[in-house]
C-alpha positions in Angstrom: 34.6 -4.0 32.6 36.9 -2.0 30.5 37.3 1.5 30.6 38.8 4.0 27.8 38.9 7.9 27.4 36.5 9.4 25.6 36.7 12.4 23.2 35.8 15.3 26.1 38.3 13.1 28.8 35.4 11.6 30.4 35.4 7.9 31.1 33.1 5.4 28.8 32.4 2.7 31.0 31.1 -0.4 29.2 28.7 -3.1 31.6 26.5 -5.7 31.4 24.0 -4.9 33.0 20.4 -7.8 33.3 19.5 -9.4 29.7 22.6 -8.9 28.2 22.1 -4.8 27.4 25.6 -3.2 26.7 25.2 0.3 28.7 27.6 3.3 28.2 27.8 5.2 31.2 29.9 8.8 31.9 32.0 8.6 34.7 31.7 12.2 36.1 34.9 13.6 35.4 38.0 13.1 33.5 40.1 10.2 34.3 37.4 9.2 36.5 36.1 5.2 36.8 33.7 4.0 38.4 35.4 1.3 40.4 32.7 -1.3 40.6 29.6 -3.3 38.8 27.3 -1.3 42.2 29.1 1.7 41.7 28.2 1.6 37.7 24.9 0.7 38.1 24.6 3.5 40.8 25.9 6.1 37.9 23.6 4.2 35.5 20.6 4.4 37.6 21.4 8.2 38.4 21.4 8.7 34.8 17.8 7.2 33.5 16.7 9.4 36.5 18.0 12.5 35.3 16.9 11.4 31.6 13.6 9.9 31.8 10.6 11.8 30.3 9.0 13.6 32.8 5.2 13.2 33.4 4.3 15.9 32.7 5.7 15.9 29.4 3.6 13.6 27.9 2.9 13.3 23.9 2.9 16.2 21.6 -0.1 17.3 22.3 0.3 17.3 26.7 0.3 20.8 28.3 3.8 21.7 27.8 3.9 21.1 23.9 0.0 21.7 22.9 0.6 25.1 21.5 3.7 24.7 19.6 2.4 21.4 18.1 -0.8 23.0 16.8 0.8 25.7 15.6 3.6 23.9 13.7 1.0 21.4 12.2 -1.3 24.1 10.9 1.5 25.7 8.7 1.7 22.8 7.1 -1.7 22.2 6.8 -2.4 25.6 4.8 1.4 24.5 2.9 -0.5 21.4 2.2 -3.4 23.0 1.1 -1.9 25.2 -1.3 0.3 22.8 -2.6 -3.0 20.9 -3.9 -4.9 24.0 -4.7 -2.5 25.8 -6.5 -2.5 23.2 -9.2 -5.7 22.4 -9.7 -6.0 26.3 -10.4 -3.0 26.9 -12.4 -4.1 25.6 -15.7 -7.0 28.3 -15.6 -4.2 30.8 -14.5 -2.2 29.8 -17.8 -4.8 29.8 -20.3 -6.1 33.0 -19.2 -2.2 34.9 -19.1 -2.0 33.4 -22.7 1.2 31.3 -21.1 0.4 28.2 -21.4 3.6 27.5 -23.0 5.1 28.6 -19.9 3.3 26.1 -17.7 5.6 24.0 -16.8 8.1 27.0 -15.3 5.6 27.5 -12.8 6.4 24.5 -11.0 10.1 24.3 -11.9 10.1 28.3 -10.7 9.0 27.1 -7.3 11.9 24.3 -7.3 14.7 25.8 -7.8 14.3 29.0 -5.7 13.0 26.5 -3.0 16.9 24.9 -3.1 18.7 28.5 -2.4 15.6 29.4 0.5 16.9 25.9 2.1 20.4 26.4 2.6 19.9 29.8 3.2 17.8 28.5 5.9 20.1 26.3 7.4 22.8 28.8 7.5 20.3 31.4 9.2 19.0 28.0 12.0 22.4 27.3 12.8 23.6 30.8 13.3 20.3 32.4 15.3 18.0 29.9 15.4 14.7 29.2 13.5 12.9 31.7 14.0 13.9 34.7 11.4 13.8 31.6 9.0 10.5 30.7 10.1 9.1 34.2 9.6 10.6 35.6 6.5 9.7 31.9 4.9 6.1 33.0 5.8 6.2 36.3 4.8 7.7 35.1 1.2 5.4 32.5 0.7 2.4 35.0 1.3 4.0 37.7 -0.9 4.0 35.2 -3.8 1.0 34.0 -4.1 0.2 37.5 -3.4 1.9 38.5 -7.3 1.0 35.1 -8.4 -2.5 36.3 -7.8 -2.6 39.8 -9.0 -0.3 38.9 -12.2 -1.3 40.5 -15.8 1.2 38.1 -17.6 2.5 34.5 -17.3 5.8 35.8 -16.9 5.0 37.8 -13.3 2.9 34.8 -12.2 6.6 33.0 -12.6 8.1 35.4 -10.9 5.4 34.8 -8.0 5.9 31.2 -7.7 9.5 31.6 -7.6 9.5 33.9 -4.8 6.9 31.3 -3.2 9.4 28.9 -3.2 12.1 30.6 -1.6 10.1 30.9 1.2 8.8 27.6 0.9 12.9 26.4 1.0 13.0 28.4 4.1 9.8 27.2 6.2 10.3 23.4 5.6 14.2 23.6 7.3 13.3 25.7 9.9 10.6 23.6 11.3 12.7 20.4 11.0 15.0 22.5 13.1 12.2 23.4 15.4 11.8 19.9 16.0 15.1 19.0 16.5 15.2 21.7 19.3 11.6 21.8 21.2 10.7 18.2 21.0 12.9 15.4 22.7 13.9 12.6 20.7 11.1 10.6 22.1 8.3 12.7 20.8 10.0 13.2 17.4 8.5 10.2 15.4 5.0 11.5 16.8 5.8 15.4 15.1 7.1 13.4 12.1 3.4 11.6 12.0 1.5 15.0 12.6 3.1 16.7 10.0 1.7 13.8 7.4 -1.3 14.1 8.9 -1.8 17.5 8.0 -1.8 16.4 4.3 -4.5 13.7 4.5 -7.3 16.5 4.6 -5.6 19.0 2.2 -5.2 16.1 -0.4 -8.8 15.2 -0.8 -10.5 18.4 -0.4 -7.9 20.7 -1.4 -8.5 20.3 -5.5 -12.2 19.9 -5.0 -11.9 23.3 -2.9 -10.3 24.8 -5.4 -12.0 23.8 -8.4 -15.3 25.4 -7.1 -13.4 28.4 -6.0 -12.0 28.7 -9.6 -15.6 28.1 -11.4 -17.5 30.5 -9.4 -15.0 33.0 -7.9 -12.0 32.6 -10.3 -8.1 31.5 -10.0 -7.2 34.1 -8.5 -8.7 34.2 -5.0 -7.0 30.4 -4.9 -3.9 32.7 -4.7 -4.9 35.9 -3.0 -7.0 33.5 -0.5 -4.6 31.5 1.1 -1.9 34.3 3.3 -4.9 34.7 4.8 -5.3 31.2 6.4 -1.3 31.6 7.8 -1.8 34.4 10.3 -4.1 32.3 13.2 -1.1 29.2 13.0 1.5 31.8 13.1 0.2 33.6 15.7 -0.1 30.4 17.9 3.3 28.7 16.9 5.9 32.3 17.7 5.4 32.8 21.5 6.6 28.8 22.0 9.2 29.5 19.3 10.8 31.9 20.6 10.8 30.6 24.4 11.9 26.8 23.5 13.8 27.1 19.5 15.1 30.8 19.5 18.7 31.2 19.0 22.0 29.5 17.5 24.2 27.5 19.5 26.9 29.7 19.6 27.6 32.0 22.3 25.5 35.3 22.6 26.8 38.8 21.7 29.0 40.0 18.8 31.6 37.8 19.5 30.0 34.1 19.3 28.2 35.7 16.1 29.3 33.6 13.4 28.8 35.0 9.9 27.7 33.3 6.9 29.6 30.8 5.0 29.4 33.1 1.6 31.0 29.9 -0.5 28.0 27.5 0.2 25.5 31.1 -0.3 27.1 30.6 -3.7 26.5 26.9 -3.9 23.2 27.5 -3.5 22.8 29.8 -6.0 24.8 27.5 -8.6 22.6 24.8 -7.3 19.6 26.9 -8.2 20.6 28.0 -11.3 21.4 24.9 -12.8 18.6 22.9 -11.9 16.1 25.6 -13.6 18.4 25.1 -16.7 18.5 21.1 -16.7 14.2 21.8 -16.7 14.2 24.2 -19.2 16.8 22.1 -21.7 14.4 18.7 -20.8 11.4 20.7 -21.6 13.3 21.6 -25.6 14.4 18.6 -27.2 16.3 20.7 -29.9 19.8 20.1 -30.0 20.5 23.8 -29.1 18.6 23.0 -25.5 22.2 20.8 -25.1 23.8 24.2 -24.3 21.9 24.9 -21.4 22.2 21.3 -20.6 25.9 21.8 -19.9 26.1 24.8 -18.2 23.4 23.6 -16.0 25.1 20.3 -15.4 28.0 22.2 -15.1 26.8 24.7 -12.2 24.7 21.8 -10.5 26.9 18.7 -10.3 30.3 20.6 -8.2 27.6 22.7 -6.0 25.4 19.1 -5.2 28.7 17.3 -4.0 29.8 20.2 -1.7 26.3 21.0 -0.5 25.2 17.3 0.3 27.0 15.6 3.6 30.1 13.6 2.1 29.6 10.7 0.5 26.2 10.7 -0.4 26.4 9.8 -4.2 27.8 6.8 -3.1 25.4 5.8 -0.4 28.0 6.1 2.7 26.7 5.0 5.8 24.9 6.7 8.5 23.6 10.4 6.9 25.0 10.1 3.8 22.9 7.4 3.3 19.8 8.9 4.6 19.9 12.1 2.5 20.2 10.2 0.1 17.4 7.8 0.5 14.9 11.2 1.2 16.0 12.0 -2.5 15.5 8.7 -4.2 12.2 8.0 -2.3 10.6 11.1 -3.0 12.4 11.8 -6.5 11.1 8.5 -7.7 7.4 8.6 -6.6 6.4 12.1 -7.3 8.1 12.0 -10.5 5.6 8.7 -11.1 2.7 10.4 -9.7 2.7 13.5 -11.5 1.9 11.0 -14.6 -0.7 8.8 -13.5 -3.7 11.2 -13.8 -2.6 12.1 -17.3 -2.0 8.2 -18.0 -5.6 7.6 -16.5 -7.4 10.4 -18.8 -6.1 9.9 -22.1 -5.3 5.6 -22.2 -8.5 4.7 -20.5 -11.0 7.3 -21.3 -11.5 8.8 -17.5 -12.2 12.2 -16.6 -9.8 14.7 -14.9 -11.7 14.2 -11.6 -12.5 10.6 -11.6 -8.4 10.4 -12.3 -7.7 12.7 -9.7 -9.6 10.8 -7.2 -8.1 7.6 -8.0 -5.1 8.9 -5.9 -6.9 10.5 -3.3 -6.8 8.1 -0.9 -3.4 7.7 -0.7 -3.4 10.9 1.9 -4.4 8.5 4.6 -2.4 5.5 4.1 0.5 7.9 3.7 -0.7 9.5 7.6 -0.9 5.4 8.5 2.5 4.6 7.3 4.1 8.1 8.9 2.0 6.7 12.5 3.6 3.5 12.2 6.9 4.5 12.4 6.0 6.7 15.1 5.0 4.0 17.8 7.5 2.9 20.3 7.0 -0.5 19.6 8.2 -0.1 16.2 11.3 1.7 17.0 13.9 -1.3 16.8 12.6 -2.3 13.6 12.9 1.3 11.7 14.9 0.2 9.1 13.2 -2.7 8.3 10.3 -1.1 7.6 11.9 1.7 5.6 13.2 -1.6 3.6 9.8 -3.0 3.5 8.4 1.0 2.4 10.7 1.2 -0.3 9.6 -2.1 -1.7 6.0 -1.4 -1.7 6.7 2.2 -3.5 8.8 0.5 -5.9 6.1 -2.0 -6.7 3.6 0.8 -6.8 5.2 2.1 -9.3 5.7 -0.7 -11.4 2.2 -2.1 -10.9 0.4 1.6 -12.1 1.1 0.9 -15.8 -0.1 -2.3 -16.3 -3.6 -0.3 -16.9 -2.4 0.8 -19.8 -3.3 -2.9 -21.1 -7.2 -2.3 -21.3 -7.8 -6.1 -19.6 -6.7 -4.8 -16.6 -9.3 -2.2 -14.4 -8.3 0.8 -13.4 -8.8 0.4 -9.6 -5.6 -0.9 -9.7 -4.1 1.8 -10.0 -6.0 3.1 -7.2 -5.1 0.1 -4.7 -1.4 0.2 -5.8 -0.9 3.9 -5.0 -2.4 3.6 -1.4 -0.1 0.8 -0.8 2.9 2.8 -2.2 1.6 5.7 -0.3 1.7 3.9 2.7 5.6 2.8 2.3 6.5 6.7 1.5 4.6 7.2 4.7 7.1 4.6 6.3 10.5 5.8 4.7 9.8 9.7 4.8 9.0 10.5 8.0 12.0 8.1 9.1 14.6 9.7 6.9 14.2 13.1 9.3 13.9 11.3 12.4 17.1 9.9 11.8 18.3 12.4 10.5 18.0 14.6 13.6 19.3 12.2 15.8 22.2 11.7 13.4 23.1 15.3 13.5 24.7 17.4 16.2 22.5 20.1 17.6 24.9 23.0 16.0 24.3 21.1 12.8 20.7 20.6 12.7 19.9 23.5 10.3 22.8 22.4 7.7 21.8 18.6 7.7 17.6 19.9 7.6 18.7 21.9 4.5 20.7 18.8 2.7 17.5 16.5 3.5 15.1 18.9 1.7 18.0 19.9 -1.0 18.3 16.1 -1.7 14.1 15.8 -2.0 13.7 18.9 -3.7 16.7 18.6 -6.3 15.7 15.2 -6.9 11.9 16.1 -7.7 13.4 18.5 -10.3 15.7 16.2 -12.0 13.6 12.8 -12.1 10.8 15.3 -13.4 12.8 16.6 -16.1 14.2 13.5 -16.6 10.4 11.9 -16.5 9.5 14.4 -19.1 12.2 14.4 -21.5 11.9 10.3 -22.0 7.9 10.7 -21.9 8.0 14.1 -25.2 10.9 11.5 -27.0 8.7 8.2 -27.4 5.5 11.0 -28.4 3.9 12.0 -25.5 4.2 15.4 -26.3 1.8 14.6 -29.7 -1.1 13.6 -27.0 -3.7 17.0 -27.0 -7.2 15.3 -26.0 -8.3 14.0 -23.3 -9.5 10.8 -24.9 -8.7 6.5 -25.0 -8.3 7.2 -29.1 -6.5 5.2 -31.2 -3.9 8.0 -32.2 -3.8 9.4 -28.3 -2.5 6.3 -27.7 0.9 5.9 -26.3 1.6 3.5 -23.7 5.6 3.6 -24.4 6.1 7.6 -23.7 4.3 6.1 -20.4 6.0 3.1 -19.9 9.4 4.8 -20.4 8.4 7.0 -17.3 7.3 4.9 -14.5 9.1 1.9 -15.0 13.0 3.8 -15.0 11.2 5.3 -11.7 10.6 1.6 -10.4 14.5 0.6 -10.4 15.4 3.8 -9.0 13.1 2.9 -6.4 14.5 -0.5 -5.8 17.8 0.8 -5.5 16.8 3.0 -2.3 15.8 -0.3 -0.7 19.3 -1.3 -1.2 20.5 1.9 0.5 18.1 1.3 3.6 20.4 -1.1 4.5 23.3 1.5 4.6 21.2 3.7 7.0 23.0 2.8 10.2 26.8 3.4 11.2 29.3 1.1 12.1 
């Protein structure tokens, strides 16, 4: 038995205890030892007592969580929903503002407000809890799809999905941080699962929905439609809020108020601001776009390094690493999916909605990967199977173009993406379960914000990135949706998916950098 100080002056007693399990039990007060094996198996047993789930605590859906959870979950469901909606309406939207040369701003306008709302957010979490972040997210997010959907021009439709996404930035931290607070650690991998659940639905009917909304109604009640659908969840989700997740960790009162770190408000903003550049230099391939290149880079690459835990761009253990991986995994596959419906439509002749559905089904395998990780069983084995979910995305990616050779049938692409749907359904919802229990509760907000920062920055840059390499090799000259001989271009594809597959190999190298010495 050997006994050392710990960092608050307890005692760390070290045992063996049946089947070789090395225990850590707290003496119970400094300087204190317990002076036996019986006396440390006492404190050990006295311990589980006090720590063990109670009954009636059940899952997440048992009496004491079953409003909270259904509440949380259904905000995401109508976030899912009108993530899938608002795109299948948007081309409509563009064509009829006369800004279709603007079309690609109203995703990156979403992005990179979306990056100040989450640090913001985990500034606000940390200091007073979740819930202001939680309601002003919703509030935003309503309000701009509010302008989106009233808009006369393409530039105030912008303007709508840029203040969309700071409230978008805002939501997604504060209900990791909800998480981290209401739910034990136990019950964390279920939330996790719950939450990609919510997307199975939204994925398959969400662009149908949306489509017939926009052929008989029109665009805009896709918009003006959907704050609607936010005020039932809400209402069910504040009351457990603010009774379980309200408040900082600091001490009440004026005193224990801690202001706002201003220099990483500023980060933001500089992290913001040059990502919206990078996209808007990708997007012009003239040699004038190289100006905003640089400032963009410029802004961007000082604010990413302060913003993002230390040591992250070189795959440190423990968070670093996980950050990191949420970035590469997500960064890689979007960026690869957001191509495959265009591959599917103009190299082998199929329509916009038999294309679409060829990815539909990854919703569920996505919701069966996120409930693996979830079960108890599979607990031990986490990293492993983020290993073995970053392999499968990795060859999902690769495998999609190999329709682009008109031997091969375009199912494939359809049984590729569920299997790489299924490792993201692995790796994602494990990168924030570790990353909670990685980060100290007065923390939980800043580390929440640096997860999504890494996924959302990432989804920016390997889009831009995607784009740039996909207008150089001629994808740019490709106007009708046909298999033609002059709308071919299977290298402006190529060049996309298959940089996308390393990258995606590489986060399988950094799952094994996931736990700390």
């Amino acid at each position: 038995m050997d006994g050392r100080a710990g960092p608050v002056g307890a005692w760390n007693v070290l045992v063996v205890r049946p089947k070789a399990q090395w225990i850590t039990v707290l003496g119970q007060g400094p300087g204190r030892c317990p002076d036996s094996y019986a006396d440390a198996m006492t404190a050990l047993e006295a311990r589980d007592a006090t720590t063990a789930p109670s009954p009636d605590e059940g899952g997440v859906l048992s009496r004491p969580h079953r409003a909270l959870s259904i509440g949380i979950v259904s905000v995401v469901l109508v976030i899912a929903f009108e993530a899938t909606a608002v795109g299948t309406a948007m081309p409509v939207a563009a064509r009829d503002l006369d800004g279709v040369s603007l079309y690609a701003f109203g995703f990156s306008g979403y992005f990179t407000t979306s990056l100040f709302g989450m640090v913001l957010a985990g500034q606000l979490s940390d200091r007073d809890g979740p819930l202001a972040s939680l309601t002003a997210g919703i509030a935003s997010f309503a309000a701009g799809l509010l302008v989106s959907g009233t808009a006369g021009s393409m530039w105030v439709f912008v303007l709508g999905r840029a203040v969309q996404g700071f409230g978008g930035g805002l939501v997604g931290v504060a209900l990791y941080v909800v998480v981290g607070r209401a739910y034990p650690e136990r019950l964390r991998p279920s939330i996790m699962a719950a939450f990609a659940a919510a997307w199975v639905v939204p994925s398959v009917v969400g662009p149908l929905a949306a489509g017939a909304v926009t052929e008989h109604l029109g665009w805009r009640w896709v918009f003006v439609g959907i704050p609607a659908l936010v005020a039932l969840p809400l209402a069910l989700a504040l009351p457990e809020m603010r009774r379980r997740a309200s408040g900082g960790e600091r001490p009440p009162g004026r005193a224990g108020r801690a202001r706002l770190d201003r220099r990483r408000i500023r980060l933001a903003l500089g992290i913001s601001l040059g990502a919206g550049l990078l996209q808007y230099a990708a997007q012009d391939l003239r040699p004038l776009s190289l100006v905003p290149a640089l400032v963009g880079a410029a802004l961007l690459v000082p604010a990413v390094l302060a913003l993002l835990p230390h040591g992250t761009c070189r795959a440190a253990r423990g968070l670093p690493s996980v950050v990191l991986l949420r970035g590469v995994a997500d960064g890689t596959f979007i960026a690869a999916e957001s191509f495959v419906p265009l591959m599917l439509v103009t190299q082998r002749g199929l329509s916009p909605t038999l294309a679409g559905l060829s990815l539909a089904a990854g919703g569920g395998s996505w919701a069966l990967g996120s409930y693996v990780q979830s079960r108890p069983r599979t607990e031990p084995y986490r990293e492993r199977l983020m290993f073995l979910g970053m392999v499968l995305v990795a060859a999902a990616i690769g495998t999609a173009p190999t329709v682009l050779i008109h031997a091969v049938p375009v199912w494939v692409v359809a049984v590729a993406w569920g299997f790489g749907c299924f490792g993201m359904g692995l790796v994602v919802a494990s990168t924030s379960v570790l990353m909670l229990r990685l980060s100290p509760p007065a923390e939980a907000g800043t580390n929440s914000a640096s997860l999504q920062i890494s996924d959302a920055l990432s989804n920016a840059l390997l889009l831009a990135a995607g784009g740039a390499a996909f207008a150089a090799l001629g994808g740019g000259s490709i106007t009708e949706v046909t298999a033609s001989a002059d709308g071919s271009r299977p290298a402006a594809f190529a060049a996309v998916f298959l940089p996308m597959a390393a990258l995606a190999l590489l986060g399988a190298w950094v799952t094994t950098r996931l736990r700390e010495r």
